[in-house]
TISE-360573 format. One record per residue (C-alpha): residue number from 1; z, y, x negated. Coordinates in nm, 3 decimals, decimal comma, padded with zeros to 5 digits, always signed. Layout:
<nodes>
@pos->NUM | z->Z | y->Y | x->X;
...
</nodes>
This chain:
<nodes>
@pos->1 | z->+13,332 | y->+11,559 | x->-09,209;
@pos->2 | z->+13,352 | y->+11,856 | x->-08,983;
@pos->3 | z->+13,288 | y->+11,922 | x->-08,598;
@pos->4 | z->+13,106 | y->+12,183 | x->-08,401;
@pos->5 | z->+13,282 | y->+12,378 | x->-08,103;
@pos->6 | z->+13,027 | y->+12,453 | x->-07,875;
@pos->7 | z->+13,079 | y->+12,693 | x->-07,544;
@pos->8 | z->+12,897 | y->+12,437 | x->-07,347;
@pos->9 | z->+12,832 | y->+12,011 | x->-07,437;
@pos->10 | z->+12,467 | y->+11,999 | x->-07,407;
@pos->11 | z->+12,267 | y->+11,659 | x->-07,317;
@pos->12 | z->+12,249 | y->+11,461 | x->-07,640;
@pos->13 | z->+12,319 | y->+11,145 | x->-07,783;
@pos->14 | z->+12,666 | y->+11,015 | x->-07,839;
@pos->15 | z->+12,716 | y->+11,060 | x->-08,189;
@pos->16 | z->+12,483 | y->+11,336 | x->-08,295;
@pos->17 | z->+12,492 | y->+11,614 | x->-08,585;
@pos->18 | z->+12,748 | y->+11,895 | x->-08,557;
@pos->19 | z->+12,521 | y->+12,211 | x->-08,443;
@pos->20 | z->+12,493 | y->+12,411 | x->-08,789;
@pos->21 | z->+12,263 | y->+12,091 | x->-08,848;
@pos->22 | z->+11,998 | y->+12,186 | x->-08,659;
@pos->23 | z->+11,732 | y->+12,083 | x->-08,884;
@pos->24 | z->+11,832 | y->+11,755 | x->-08,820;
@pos->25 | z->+11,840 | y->+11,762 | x->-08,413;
@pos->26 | z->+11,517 | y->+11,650 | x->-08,354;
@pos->27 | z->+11,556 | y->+11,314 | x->-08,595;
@pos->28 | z->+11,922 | y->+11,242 | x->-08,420;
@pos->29 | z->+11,778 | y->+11,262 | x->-08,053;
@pos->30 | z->+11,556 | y->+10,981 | x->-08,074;
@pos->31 | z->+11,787 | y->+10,664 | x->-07,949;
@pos->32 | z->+11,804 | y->+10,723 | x->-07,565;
@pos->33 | z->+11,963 | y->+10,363 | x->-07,545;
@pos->34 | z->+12,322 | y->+10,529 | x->-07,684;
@pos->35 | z->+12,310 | y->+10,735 | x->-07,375;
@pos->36 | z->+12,268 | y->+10,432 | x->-07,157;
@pos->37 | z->+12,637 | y->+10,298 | x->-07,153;
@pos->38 | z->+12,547 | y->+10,093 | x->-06,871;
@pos->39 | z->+12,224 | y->+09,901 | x->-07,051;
@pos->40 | z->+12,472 | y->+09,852 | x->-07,389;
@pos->41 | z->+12,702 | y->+09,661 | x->-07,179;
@pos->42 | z->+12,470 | y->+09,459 | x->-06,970;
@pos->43 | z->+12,319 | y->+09,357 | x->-07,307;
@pos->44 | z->+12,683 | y->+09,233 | x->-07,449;
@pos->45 | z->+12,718 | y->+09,051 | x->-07,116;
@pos->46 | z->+12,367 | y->+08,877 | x->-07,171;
@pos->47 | z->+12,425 | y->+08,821 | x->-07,523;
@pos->48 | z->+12,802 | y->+08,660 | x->-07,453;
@pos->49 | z->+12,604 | y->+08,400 | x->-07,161;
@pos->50 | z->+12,342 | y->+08,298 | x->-07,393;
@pos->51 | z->+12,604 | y->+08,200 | x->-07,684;
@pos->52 | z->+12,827 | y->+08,016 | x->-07,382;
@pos->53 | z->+12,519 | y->+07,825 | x->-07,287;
@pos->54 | z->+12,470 | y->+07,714 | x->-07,622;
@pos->55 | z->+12,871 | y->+07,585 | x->-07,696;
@pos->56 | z->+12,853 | y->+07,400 | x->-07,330;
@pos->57 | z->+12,522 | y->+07,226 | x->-07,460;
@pos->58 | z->+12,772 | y->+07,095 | x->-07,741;
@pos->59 | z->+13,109 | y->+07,025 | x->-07,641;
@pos->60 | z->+13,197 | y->+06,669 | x->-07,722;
@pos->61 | z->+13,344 | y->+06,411 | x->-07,450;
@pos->62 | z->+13,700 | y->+06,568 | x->-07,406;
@pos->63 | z->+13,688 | y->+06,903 | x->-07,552;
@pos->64 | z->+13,801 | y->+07,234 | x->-07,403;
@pos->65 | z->+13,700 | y->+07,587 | x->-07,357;
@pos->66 | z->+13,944 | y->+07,839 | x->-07,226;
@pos->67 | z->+13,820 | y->+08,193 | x->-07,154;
@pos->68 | z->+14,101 | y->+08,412 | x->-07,058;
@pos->69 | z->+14,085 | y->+08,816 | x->-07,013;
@pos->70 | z->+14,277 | y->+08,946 | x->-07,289;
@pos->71 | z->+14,617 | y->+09,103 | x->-07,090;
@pos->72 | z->+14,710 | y->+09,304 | x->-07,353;
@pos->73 | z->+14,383 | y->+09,489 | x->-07,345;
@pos->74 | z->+14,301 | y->+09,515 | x->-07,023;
@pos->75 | z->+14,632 | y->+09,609 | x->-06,909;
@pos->76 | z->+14,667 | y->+09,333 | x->-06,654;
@pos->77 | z->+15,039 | y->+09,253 | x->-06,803;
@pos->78 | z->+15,195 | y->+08,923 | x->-06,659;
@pos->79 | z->+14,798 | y->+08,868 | x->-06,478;
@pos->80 | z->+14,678 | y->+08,629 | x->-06,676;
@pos->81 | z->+14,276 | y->+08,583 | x->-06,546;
@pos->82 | z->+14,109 | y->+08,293 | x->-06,692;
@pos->83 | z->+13,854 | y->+07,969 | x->-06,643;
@pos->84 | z->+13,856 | y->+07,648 | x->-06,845;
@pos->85 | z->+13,588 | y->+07,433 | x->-06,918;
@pos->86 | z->+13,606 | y->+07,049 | x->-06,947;
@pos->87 | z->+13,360 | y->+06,828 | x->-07,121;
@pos->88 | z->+13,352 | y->+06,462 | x->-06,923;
@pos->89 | z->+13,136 | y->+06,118 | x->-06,971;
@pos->90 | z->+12,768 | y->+06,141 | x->-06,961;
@pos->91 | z->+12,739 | y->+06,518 | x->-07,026;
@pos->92 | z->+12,965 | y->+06,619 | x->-06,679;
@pos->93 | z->+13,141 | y->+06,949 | x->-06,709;
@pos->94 | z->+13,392 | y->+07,062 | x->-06,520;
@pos->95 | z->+13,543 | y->+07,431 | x->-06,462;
@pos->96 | z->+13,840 | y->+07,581 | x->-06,358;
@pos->97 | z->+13,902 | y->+07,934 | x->-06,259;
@pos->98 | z->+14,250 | y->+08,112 | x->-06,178;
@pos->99 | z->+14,360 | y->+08,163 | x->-05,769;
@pos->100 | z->+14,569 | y->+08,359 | x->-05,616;
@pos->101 | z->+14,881 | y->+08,108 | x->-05,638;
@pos->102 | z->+14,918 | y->+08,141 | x->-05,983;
@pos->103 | z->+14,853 | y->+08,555 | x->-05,994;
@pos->104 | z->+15,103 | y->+08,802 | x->-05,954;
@pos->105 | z->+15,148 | y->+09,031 | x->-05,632;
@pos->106 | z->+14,927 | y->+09,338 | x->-05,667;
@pos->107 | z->+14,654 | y->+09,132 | x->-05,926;
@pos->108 | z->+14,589 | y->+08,874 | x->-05,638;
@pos->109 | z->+14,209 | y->+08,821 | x->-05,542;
@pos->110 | z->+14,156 | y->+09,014 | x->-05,240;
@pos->111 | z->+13,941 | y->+08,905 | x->-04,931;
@pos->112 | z->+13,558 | y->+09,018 | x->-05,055;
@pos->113 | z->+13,662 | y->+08,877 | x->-05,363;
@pos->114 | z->+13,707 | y->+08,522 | x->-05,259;
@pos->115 | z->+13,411 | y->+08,536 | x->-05,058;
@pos->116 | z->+13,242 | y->+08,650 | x->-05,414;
@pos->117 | z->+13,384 | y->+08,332 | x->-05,580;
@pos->118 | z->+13,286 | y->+08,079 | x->-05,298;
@pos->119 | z->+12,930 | y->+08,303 | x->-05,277;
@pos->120 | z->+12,891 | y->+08,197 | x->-05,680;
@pos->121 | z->+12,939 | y->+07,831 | x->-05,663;
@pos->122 | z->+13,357 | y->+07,814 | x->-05,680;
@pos->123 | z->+13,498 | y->+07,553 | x->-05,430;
@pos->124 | z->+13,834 | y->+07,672 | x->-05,328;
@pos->125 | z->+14,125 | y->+07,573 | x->-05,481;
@pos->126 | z->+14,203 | y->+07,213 | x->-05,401;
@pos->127 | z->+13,912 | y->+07,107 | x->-05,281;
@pos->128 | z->+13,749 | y->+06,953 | x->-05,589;
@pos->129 | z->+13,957 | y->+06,655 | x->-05,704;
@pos->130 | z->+14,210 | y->+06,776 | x->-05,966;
@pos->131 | z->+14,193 | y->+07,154 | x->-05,905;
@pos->132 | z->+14,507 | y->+07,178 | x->-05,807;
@pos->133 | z->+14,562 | y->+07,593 | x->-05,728;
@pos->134 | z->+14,261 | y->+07,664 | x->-05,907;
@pos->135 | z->+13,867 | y->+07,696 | x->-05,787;
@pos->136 | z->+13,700 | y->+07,439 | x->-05,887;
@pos->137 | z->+13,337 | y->+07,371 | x->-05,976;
@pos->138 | z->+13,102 | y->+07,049 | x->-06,112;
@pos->139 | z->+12,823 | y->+07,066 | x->-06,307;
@pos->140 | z->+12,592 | y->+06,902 | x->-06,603;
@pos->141 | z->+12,535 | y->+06,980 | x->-06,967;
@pos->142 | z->+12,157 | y->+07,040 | x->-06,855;
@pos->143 | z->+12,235 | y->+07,330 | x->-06,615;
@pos->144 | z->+12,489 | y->+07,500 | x->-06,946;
@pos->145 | z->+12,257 | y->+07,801 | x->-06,883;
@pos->146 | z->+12,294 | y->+07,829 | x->-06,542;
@pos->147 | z->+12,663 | y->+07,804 | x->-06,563;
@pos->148 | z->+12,701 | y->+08,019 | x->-06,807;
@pos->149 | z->+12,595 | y->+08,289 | x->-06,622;
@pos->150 | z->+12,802 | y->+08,179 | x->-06,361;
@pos->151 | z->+13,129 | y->+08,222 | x->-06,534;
@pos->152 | z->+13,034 | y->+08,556 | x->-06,627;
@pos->153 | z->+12,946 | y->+08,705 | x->-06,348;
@pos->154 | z->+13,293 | y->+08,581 | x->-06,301;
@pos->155 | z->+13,472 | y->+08,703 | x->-06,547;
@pos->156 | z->+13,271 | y->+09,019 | x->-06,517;
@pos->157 | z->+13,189 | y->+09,119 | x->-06,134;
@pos->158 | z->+13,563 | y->+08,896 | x->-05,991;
@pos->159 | z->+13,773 | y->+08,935 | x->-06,231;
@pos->160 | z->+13,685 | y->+09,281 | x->-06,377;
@pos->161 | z->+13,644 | y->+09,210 | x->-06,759;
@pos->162 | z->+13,512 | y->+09,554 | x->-06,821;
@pos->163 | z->+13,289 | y->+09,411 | x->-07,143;
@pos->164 | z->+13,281 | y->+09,063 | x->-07,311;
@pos->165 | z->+13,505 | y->+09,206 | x->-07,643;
@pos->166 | z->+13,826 | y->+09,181 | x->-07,367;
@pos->167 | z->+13,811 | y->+08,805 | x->-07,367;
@pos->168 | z->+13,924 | y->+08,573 | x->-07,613;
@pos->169 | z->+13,858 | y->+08,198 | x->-07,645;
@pos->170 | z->+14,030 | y->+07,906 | x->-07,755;
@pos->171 | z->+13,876 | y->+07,570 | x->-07,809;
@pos->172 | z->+14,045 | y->+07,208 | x->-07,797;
@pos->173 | z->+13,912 | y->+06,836 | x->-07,883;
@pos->174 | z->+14,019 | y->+06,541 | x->-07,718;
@pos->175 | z->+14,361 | y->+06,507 | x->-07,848;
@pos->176 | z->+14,428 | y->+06,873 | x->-07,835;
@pos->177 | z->+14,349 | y->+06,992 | x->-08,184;
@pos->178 | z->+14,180 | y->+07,346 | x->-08,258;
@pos->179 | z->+13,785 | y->+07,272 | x->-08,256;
@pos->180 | z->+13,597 | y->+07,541 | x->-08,415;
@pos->181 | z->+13,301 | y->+07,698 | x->-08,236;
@pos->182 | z->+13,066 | y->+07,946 | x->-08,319;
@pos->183 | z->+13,113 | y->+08,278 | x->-08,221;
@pos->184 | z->+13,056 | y->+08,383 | x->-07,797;
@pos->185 | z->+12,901 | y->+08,727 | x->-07,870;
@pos->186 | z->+13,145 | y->+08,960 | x->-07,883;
@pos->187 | z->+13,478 | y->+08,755 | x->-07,736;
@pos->188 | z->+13,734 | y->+08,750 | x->-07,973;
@pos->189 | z->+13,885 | y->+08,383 | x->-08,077;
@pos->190 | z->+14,240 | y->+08,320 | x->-07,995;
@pos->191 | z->+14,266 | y->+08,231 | x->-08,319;
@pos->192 | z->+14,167 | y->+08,546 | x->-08,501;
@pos->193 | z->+14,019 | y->+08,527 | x->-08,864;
@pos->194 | z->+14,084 | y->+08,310 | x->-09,090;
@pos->195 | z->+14,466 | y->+08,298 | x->-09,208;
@pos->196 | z->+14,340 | y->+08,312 | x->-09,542;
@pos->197 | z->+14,165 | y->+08,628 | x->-09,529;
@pos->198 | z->+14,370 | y->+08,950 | x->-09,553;
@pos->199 | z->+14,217 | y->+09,283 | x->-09,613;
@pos->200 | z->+14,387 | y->+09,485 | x->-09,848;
@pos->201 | z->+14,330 | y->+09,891 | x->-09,786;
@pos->202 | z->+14,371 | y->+10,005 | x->-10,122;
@pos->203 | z->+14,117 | y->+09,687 | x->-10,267;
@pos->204 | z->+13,857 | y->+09,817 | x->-10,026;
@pos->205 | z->+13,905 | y->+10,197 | x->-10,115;
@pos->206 | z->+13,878 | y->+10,144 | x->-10,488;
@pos->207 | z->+13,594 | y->+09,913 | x->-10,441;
@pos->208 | z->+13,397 | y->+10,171 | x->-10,254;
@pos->209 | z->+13,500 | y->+10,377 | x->-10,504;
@pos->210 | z->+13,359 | y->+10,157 | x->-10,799;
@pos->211 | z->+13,091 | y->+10,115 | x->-10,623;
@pos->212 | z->+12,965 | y->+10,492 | x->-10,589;
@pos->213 | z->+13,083 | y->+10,593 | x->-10,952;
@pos->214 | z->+12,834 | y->+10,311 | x->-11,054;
@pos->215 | z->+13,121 | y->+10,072 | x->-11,187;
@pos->216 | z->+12,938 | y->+09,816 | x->-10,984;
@pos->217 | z->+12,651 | y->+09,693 | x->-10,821;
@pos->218 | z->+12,611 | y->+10,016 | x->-10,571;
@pos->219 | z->+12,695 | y->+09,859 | x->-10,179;
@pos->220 | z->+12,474 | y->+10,018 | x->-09,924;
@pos->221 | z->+12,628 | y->+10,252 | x->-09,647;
@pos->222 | z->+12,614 | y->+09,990 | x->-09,352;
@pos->223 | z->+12,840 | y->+09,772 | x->-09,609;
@pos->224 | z->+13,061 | y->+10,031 | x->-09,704;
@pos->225 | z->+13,080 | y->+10,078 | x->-09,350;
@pos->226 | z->+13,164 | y->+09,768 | x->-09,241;
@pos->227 | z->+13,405 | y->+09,684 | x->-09,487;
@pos->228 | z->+13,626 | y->+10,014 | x->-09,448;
@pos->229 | z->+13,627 | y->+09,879 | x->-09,046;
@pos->230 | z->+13,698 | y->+09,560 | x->-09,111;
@pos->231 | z->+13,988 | y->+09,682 | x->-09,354;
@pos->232 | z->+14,114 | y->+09,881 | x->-09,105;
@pos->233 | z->+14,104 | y->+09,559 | x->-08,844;
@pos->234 | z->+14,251 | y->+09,368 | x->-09,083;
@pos->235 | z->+13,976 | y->+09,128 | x->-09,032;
@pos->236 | z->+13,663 | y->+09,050 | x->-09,226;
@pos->237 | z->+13,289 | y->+09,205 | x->-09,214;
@pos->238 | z->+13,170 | y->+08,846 | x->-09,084;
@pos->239 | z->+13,460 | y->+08,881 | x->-08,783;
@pos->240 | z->+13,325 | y->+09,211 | x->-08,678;
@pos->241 | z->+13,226 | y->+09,270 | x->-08,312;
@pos->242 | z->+12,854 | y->+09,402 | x->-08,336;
@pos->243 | z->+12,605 | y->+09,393 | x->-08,052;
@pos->244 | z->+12,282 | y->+09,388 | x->-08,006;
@pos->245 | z->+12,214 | y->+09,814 | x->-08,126;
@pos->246 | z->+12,410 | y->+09,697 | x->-08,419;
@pos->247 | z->+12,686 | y->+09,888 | x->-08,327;
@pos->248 | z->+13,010 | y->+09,807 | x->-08,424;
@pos->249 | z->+13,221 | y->+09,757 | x->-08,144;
@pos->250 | z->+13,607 | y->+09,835 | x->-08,164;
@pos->251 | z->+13,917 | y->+09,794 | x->-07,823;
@pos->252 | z->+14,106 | y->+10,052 | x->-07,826;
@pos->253 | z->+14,358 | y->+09,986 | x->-07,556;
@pos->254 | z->+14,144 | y->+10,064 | x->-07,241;
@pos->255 | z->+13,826 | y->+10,218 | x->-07,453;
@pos->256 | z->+13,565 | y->+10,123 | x->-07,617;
@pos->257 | z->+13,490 | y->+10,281 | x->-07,943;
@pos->258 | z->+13,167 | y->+10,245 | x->-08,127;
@pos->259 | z->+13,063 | y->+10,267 | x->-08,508;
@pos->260 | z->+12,697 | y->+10,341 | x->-08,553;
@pos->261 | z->+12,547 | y->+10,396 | x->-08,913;
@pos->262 | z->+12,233 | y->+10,624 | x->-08,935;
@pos->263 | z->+11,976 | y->+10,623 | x->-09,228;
@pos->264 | z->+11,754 | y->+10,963 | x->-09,173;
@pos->265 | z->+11,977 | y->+11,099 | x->-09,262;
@pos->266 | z->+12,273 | y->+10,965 | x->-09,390;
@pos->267 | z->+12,534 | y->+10,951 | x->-09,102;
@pos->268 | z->+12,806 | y->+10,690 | x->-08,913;
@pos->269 | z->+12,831 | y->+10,801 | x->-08,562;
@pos->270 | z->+13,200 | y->+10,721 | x->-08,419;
@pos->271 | z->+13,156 | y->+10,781 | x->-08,015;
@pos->272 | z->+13,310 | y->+10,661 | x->-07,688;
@pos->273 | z->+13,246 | y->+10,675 | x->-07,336;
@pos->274 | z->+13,555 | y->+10,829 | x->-07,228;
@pos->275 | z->+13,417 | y->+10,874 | x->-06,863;
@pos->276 | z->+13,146 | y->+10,753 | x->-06,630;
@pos->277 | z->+13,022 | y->+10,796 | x->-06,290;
@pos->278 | z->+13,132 | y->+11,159 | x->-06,373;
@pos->279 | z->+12,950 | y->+11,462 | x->-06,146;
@pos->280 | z->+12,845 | y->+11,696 | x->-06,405;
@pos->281 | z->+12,980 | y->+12,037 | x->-06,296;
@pos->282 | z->+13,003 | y->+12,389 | x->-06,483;
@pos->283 | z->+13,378 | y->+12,357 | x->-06,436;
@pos->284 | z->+13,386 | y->+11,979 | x->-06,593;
@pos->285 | z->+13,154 | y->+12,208 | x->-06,908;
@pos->286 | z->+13,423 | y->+12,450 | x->-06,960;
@pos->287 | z->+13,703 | y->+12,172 | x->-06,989;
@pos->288 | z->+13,514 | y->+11,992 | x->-07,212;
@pos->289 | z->+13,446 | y->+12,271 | x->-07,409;
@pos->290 | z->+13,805 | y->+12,393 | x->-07,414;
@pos->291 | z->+13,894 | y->+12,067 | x->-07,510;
@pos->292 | z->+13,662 | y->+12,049 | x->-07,821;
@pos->293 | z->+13,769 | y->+12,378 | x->-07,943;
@pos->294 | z->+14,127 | y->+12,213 | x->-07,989;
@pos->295 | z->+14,018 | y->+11,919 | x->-08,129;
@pos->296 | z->+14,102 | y->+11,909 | x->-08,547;
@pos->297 | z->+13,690 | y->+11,688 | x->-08,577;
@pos->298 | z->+13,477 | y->+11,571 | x->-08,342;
@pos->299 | z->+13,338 | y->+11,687 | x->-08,004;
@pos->300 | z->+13,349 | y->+11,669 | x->-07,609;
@pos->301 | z->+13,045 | y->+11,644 | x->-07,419;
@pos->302 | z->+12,847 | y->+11,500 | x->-07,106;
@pos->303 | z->+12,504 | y->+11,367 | x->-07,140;
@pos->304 | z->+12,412 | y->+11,244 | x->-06,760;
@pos->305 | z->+12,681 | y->+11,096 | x->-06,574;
@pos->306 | z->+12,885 | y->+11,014 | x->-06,891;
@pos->307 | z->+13,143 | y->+11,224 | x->-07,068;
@pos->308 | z->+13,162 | y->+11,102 | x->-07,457;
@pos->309 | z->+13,381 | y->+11,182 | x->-07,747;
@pos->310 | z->+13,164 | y->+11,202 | x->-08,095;
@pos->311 | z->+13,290 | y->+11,245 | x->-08,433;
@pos->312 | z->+13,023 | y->+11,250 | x->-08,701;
@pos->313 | z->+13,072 | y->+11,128 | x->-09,068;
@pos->314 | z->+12,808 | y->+11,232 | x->-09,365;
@pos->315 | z->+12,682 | y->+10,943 | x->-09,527;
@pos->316 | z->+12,563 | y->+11,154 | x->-09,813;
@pos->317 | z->+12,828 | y->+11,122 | x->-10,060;
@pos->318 | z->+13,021 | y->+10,892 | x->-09,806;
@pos->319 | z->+13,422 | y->+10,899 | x->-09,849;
@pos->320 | z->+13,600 | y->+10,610 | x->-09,698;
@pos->321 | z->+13,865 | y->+10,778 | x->-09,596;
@pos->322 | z->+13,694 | y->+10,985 | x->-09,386;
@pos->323 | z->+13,574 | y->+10,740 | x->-09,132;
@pos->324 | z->+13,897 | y->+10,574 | x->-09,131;
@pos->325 | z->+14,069 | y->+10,932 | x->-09,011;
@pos->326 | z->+13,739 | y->+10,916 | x->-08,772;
@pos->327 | z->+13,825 | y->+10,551 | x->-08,607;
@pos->328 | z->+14,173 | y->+10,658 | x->-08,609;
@pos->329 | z->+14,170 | y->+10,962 | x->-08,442;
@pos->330 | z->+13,871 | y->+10,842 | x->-08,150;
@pos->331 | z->+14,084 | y->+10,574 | x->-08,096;
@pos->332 | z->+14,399 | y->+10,745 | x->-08,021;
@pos->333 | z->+14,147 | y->+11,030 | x->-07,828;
@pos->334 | z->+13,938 | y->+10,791 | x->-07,599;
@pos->335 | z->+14,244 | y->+10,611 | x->-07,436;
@pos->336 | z->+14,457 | y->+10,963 | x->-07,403;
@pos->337 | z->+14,132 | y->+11,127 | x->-07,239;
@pos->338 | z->+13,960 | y->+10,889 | x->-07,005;
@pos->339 | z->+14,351 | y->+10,939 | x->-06,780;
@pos->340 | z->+14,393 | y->+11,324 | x->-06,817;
@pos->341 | z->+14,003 | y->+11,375 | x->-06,705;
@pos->342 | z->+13,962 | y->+11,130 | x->-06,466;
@pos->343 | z->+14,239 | y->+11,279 | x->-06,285;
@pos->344 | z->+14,133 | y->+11,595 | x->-06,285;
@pos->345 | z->+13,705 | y->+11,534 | x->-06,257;
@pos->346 | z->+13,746 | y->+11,175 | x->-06,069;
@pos->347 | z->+13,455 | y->+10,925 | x->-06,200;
@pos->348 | z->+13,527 | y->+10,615 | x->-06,331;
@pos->349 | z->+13,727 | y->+10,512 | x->-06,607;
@pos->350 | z->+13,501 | y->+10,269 | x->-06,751;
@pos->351 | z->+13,766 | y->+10,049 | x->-06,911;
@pos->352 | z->+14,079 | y->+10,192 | x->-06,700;
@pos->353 | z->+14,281 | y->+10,081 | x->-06,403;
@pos->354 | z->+14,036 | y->+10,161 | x->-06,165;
@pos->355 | z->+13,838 | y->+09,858 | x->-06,297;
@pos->356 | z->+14,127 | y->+09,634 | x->-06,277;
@pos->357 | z->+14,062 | y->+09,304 | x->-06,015;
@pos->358 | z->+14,285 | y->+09,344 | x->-05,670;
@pos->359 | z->+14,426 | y->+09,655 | x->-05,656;
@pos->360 | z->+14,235 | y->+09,745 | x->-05,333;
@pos->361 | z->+14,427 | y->+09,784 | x->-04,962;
@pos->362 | z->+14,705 | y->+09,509 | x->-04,951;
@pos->363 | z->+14,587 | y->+09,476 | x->-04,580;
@pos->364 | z->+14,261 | y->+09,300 | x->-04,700;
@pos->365 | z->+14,438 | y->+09,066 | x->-04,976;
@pos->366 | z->+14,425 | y->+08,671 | x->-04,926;
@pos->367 | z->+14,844 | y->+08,655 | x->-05,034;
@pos->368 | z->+14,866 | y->+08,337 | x->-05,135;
@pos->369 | z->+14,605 | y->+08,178 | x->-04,896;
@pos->370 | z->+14,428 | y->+08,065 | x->-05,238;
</nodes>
């Protein structure tokens, strides 16, 4: 694995060959879509809807869906953002969304962001029967797609879920026992994988191993891939997050980090937006070169409006342990380097505070109106 150290981040991909590659440069510049950050996410967002309209079409008669905004990963602390959904008789549903009297001062919905709620189809809290402090909202089994896209554009444009992998789900029956459902895109169950399932490091190593000294049946490199991640996650290659580019897709507290294996040639890209919304300057250059030149592997660059960290691992000869220092070290990098530049450089910290729900002016904030 190594890392170029350029005097100036040029316009490519996220992910690319270090520069003494340059025989290669012309192969690794032709995905455009890893430069659109904005299109990746949408996708997830899309993808996430379509699997929610499909688990509302089969809730049985008493069953529940919770959707909650993972606090520990978005940094929302005692915040606690989340909607329920209620199967009732003759294919009713009914939703429930979290107000204002339940959320902590300085997480509370502000004024534009109630009139957002109310503007999707929320009534406010109280006035459906049963809502108690929460929004309510009606609806049928044969609008699930509808809805689904209703709750989220709620959990994405109200509540500020940066990207469906920050919310986890937990699903009831009638009498309150777990009900397995299939997977909602990238969401995370509340559950985790199965109990039985525990990835052992050194297994996976020596398996890899085996498998490129010819011991065993040789694994491809998007399996040996996957199964070093999903070591790593202590999870298993079936409970990985992968969207629709076949990325891997991994939280690192307020970052996203992505895992993207290349075939021509041999390659697993390990890249993060660490800012967007970022005015590409000669100064914001230097710093990001400067930066790289510490770095021990990997790279700093801007392609556009988006500042990304890259570190590159050969799939020729592929050593596990070198995209496990990889992961490791982007996911330490991402969430220390999306603060130090945003405060010097502004933009937008694409998974940071600044995306956090009600932390505008107190002045325009509802208190606990709703």
């Amino acid at each position: 694995m190594t890392a170029d150290h350029p005097s100036k981040p040029t316009g490519d991909q996220p992910g690319t060959s270090p520069a003494h590659h340059d025989h290669h440069e012309s192969i690794l510049l032709d995905e455009p879509s890893t430069a659109d950050l904005r299109a990746k996410v949408t996708e997830a967002w899309r993808e996430f809807a379509r699997a929610l309209a499909a688990r509302l079409r089969e809730l049985p008669t008493g069953a529940q869906l919770e959707l909650t905004l993972d606090p520990t990963a978005s940094g929302t602390g005692d915040a606690v953002y989340s909607i329920s959904v209620a199967a009732g008789e003759g294919g009713r549903i009914s939703a429930r969304a979290v107000g204002n009297a339940t959320l902590p001062q300085g997480f509370r919905l502000d004024r534009a962001a109630v009139a957002d709620m109310i503007a999707l189809g929320w009534s406010p809290p109280g006035v459906v029967a049963g809502s108690g402090e929460h929004f309510g909202l009606e609806g049928v089994a044969g609008d699930a797609s509808k809805l689904a896209g209703l709750l989220s554009r709620t959990l994405r444009d109200v509540y500020g879920a940066p990207h469906p992998a920050f919310l986890v789900y937990l699903s009831q029956d009638a009498e309150g026992e777990s009900l397995p459902i299939e997977a909602l895109g990238t969401a995370r169950s509340e559950f985790g994988p199965d109990q039985d399932v525990e990835a052992d490091l050194d297994e996976a190593l020596a398996a890899a191993a085996n498998a490129q000294s010819g011991e065993q049946e040789v694994l491809d490199l998007p399996e040996r891939v996957r199964t070093v991640v999903s070591t790593m996650l202590k999870s298993t290659s079936e409970h990985l997050q992968i969207d629709s580019d076949g990325d891997i897709n991994i939280r690192a507290g307020s970052a996203m980090v992505f895992v993207r294996v290349r075939d021509n040639p041999p390659l697993v890209d390990v890249f993060s937006p660490v800012l967007t919304e970022v005015e590409p300057t000669e100064r914001l250059y230097v710093k990001l070169s400067e930066l790289t030149n510490r770095m021990p592997i990997g790279r700093l660059y801007c392609a556009d409006d988006t500042v990304w960290a890259s570190i590159p691992v050969f799939g020729r000869n592929f050593q596990a342990t070198h995209l496990m220092l990889a992961v490791q070290v982007m996911t330490g990098l991402a969430d220390e380097l999306d603060d130090r530049l945003h405060g010097e450089f502004g933009g937008k910290r694409f998974f940071g505070e600044g995306d956090k729900p009600s932390r505008g002016d107190t002045e325009h904030r509802t208190g606990m109106y709703l």
